[in-house]
Biopython code that builds the backbone (N, CA, C, O; Angstrom):
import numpy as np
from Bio.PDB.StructureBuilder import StructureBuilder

atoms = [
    (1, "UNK", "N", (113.333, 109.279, 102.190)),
    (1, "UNK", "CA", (113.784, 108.032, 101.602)),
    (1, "UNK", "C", (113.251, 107.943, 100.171)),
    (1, "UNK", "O", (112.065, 108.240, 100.033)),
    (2, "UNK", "N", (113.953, 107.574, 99.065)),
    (2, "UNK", "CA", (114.227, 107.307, 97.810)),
    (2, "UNK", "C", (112.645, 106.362, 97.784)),
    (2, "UNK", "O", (112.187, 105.785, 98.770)),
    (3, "UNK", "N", (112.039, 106.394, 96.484)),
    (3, "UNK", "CA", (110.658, 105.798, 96.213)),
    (3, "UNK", "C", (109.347, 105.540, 97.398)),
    (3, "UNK", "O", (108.771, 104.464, 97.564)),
    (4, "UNK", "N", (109.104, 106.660, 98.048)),
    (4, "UNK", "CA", (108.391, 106.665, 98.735)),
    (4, "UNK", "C", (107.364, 107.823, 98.234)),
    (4, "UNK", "O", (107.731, 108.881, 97.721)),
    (5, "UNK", "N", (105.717, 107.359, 98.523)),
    (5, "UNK", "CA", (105.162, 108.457, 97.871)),
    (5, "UNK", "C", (104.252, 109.253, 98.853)),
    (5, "UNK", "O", (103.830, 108.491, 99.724)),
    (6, "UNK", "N", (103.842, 110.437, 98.993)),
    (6, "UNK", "CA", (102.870, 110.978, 99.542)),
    (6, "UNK", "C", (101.426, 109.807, 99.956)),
    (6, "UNK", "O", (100.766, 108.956, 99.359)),
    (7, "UNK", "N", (101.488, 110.485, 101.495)),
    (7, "UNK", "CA", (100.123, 109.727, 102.284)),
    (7, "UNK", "C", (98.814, 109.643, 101.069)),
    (7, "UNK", "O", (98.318, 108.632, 100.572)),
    (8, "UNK", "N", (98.483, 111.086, 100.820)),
    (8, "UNK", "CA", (97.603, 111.386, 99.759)),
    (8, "UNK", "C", (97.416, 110.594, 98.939)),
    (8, "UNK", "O", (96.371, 109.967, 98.768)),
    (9, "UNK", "N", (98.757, 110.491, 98.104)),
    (9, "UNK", "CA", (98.616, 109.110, 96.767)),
    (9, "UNK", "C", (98.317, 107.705, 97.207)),
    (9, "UNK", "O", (97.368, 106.954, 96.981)),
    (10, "UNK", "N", (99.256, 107.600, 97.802)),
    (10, "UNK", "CA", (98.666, 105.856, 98.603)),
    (10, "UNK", "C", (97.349, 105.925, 99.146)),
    (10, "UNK", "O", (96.961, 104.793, 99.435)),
    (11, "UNK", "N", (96.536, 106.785, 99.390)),
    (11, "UNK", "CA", (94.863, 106.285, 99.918)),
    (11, "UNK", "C", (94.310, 106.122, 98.704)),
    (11, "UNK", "O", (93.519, 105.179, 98.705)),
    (12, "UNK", "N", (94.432, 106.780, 97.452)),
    (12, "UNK", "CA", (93.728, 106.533, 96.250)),
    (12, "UNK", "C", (94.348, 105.243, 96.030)),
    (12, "UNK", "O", (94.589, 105.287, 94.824)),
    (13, "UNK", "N", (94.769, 104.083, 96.468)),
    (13, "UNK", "CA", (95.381, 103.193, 95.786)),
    (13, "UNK", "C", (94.333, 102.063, 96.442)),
    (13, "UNK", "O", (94.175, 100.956, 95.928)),
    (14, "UNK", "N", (93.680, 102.481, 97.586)),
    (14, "UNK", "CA", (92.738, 101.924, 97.999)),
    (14, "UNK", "C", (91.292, 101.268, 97.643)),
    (14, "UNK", "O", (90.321, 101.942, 97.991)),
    (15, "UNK", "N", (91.021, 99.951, 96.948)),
    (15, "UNK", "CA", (89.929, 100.366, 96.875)),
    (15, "UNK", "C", (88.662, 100.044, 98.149)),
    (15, "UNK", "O", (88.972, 99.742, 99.301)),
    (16, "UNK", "N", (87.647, 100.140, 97.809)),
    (16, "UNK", "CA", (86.589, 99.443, 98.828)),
    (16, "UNK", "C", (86.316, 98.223, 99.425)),
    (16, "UNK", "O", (85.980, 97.513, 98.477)),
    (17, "UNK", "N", (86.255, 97.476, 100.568)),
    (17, "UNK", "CA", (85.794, 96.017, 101.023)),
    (17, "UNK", "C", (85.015, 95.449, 101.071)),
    (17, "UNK", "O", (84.629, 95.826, 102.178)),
    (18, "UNK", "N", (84.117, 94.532, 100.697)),
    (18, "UNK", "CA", (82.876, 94.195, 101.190)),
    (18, "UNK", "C", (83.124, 93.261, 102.278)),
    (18, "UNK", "O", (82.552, 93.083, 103.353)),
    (19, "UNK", "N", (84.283, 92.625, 101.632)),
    (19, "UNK", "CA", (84.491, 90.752, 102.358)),
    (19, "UNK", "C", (84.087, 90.157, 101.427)),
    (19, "UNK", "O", (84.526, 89.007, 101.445)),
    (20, "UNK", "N", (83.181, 90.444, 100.233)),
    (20, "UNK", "CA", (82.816, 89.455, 99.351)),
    (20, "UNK", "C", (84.171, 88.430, 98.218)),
    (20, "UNK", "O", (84.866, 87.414, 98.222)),
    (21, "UNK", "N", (83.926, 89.265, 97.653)),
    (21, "UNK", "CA", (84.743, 88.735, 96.619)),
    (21, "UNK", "C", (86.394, 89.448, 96.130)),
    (21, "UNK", "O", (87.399, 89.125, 95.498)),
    (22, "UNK", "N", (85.917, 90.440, 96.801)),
    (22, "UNK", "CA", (87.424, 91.320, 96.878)),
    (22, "UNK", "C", (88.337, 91.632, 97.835)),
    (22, "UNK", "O", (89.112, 92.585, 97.750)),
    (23, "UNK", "N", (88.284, 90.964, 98.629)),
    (23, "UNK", "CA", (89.609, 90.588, 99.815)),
    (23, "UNK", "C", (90.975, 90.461, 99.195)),
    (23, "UNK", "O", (91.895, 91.185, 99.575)),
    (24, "UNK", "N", (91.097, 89.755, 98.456)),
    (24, "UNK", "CA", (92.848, 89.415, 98.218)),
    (24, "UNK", "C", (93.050, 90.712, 97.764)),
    (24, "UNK", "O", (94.008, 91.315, 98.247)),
    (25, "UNK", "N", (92.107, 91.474, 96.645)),
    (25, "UNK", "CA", (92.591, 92.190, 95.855)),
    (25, "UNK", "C", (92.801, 93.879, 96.909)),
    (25, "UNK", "O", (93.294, 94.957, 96.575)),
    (26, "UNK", "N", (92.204, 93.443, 98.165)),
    (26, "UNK", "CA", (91.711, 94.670, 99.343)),
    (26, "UNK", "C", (93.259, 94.631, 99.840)),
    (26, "UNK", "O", (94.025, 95.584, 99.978)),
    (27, "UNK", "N", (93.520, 93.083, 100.095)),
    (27, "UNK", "CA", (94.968, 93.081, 100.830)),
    (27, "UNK", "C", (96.037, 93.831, 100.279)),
    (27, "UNK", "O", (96.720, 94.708, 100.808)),
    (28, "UNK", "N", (96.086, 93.254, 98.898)),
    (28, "UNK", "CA", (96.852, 93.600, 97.812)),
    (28, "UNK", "C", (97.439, 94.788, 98.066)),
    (28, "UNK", "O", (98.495, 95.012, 98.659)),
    (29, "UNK", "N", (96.490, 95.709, 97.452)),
    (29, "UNK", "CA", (96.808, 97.070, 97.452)),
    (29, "UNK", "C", (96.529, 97.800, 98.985)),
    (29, "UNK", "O", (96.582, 99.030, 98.997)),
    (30, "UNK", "N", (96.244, 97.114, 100.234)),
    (30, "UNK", "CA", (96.555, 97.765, 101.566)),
    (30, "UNK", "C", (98.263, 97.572, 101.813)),
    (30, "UNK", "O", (98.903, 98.524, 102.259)),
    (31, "UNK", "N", (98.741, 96.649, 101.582)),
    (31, "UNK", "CA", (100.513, 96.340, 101.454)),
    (31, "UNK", "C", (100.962, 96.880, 100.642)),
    (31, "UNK", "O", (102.000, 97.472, 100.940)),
    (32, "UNK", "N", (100.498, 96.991, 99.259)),
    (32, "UNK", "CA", (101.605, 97.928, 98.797)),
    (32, "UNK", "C", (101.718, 99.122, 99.176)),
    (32, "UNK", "O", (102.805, 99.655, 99.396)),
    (33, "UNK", "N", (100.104, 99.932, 99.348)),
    (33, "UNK", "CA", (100.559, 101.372, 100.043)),
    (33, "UNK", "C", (101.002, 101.074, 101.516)),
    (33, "UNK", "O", (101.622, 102.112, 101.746)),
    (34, "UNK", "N", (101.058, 100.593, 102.257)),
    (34, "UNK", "CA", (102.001, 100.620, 103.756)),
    (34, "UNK", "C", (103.213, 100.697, 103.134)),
    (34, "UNK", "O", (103.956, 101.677, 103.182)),
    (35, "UNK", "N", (103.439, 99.602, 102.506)),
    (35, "UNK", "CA", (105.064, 99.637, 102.253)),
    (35, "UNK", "C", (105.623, 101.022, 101.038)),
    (35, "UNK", "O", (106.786, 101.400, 100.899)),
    (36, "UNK", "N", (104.629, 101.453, 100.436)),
    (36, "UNK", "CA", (105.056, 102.760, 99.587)),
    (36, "UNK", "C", (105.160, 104.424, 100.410)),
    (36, "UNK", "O", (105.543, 105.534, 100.038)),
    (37, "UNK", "N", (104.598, 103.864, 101.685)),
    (37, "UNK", "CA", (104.573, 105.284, 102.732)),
    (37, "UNK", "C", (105.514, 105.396, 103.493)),
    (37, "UNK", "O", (105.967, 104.363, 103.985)),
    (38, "UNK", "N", (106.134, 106.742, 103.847)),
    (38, "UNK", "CA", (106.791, 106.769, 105.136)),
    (38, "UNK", "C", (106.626, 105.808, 105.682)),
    (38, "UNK", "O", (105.875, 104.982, 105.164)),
    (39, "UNK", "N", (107.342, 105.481, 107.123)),
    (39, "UNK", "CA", (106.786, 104.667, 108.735)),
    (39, "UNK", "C", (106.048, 105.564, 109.710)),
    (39, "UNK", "O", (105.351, 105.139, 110.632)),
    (40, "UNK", "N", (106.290, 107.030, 109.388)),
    (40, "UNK", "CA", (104.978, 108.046, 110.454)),
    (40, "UNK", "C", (104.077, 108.373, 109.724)),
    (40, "UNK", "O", (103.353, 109.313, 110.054)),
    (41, "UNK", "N", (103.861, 107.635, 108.444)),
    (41, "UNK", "CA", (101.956, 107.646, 108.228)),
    (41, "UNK", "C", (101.186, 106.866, 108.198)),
    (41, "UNK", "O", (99.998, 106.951, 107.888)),
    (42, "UNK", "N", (102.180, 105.447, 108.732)),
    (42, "UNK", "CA", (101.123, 104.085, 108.568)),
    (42, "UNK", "C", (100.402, 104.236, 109.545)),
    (42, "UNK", "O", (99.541, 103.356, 109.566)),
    (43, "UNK", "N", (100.301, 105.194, 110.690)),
    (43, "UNK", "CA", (98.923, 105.110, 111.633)),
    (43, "UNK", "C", (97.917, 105.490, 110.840)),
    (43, "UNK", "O", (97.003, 104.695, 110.623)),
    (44, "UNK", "N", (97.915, 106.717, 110.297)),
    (44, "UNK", "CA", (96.706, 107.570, 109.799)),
    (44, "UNK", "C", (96.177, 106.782, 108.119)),
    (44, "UNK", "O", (95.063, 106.862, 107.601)),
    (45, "UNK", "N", (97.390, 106.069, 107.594)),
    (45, "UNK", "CA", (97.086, 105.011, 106.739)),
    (45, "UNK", "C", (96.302, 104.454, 107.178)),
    (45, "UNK", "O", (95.232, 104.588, 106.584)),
    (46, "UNK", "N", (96.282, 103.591, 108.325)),
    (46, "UNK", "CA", (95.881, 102.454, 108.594)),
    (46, "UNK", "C", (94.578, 102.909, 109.196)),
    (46, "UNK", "O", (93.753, 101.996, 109.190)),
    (47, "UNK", "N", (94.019, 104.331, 109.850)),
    (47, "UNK", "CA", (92.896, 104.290, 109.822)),
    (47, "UNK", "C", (92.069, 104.999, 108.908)),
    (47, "UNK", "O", (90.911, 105.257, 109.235)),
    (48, "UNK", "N", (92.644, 105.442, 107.499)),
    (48, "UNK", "CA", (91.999, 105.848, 106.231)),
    (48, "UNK", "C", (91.847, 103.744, 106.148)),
    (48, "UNK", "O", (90.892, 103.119, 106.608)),
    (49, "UNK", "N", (92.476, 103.421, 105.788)),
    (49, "UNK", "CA", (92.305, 102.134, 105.336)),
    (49, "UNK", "C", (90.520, 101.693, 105.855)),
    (49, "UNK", "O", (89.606, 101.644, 105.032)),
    (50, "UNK", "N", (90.348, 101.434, 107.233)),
    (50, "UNK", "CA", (89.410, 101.587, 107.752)),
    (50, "UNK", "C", (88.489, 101.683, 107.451)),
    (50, "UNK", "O", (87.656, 100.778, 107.391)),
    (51, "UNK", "N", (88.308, 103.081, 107.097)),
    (51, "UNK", "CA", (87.104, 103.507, 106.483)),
    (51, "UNK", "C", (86.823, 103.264, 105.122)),
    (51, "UNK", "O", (85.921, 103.949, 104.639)),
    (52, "UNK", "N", (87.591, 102.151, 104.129)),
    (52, "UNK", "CA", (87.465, 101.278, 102.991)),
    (52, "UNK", "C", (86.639, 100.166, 103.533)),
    (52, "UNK", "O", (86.049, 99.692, 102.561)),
    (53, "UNK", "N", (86.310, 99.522, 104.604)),
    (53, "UNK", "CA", (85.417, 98.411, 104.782)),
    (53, "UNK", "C", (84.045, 98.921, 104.826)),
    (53, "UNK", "O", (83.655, 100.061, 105.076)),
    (54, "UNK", "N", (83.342, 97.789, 104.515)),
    (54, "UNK", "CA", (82.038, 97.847, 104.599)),
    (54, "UNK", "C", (81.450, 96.345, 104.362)),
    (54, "UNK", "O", (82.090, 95.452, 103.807)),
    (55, "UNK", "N", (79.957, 96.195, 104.939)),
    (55, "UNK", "CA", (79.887, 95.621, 104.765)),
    (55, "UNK", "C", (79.964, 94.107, 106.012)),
    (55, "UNK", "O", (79.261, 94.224, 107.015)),
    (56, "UNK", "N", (80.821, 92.784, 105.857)),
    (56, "UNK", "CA", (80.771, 91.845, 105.702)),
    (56, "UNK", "C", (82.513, 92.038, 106.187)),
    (56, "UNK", "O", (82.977, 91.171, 106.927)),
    (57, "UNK", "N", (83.089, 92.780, 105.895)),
    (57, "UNK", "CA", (84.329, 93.271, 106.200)),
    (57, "UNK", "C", (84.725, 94.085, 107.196)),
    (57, "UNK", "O", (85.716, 93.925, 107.909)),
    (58, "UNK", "N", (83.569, 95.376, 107.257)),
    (58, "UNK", "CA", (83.390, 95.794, 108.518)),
    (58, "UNK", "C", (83.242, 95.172, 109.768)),
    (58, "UNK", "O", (83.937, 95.467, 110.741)),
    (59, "UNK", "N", (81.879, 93.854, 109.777)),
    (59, "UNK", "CA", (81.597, 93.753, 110.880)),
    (59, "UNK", "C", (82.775, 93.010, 111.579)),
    (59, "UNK", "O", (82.889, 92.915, 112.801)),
    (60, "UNK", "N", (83.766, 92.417, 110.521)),
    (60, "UNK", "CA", (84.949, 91.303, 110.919)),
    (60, "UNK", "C", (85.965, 92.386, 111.948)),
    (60, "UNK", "O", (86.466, 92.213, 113.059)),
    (61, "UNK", "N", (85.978, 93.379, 111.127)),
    (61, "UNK", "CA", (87.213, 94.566, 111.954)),
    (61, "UNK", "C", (86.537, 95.424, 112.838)),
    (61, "UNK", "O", (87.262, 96.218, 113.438)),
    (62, "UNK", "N", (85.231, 95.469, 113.090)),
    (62, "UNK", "CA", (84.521, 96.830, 113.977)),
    (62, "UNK", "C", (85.047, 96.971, 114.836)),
    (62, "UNK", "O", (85.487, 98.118, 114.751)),
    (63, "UNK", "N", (85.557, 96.270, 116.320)),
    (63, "UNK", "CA", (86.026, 96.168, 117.508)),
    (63, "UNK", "C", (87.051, 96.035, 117.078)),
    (63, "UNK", "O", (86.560, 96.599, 116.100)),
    (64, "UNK", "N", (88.430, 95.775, 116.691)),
    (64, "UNK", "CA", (89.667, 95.190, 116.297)),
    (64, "UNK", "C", (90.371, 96.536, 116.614)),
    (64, "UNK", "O", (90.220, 97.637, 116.085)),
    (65, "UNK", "N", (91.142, 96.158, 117.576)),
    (65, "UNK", "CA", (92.329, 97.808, 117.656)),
    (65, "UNK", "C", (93.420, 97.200, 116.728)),
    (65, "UNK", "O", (94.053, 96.145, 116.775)),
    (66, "UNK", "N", (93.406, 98.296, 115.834)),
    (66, "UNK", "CA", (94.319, 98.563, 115.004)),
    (66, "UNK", "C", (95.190, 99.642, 114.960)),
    (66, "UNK", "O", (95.806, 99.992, 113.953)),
    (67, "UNK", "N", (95.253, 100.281, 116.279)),
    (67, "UNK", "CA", (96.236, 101.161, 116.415)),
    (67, "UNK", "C", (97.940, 100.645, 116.492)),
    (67, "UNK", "O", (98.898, 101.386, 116.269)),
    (68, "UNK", "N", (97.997, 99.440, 116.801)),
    (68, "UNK", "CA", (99.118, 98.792, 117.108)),
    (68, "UNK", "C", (99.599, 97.277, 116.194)),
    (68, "UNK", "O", (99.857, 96.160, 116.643)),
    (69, "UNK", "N", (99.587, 97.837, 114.604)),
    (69, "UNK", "CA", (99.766, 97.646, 113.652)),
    (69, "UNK", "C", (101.120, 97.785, 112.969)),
    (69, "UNK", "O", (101.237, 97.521, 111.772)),
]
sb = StructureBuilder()
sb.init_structure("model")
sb.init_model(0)
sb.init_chain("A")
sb.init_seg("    ")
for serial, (resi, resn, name, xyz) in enumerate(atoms, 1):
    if name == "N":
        sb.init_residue(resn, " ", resi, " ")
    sb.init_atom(name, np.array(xyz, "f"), 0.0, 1.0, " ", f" {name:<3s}", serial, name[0])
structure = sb.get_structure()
């Protein structure tokens, strides 16, 4: 499909979470790369995404299945 980019590029689009002060800007760019990827890499997206929390952000998602996203 036409404007779609490599898994690869969309994780660099990622940045880090704390929960502090950079949430909107965490959301931000977690939606645009879902929506800039295939639909068979938003799993492995979504658990690179993952490993962007820390923190205050982590402890909110630790338990949270996010396989069914």
């Amino acid at each position: 499909m036409p404007g779609k980019i490599p898994l690869d590029k969309a994780t660099l689009m990622i940045p880090t979470c704390t929960g502090e002060r950079d949430v909107y800007q965490f959301i931000k760019a977690c939606d645009l790369a879902c929506s800039a990827v295939e639909k068979e890499d938003l799993p492995i997206l979504t658990k690179f995404i993952n490993t962007k929390l820390f923190d205050q952000a982590l402890n909110v998602c630790r338990y949270r299945d996010t396989s069914r996203l």
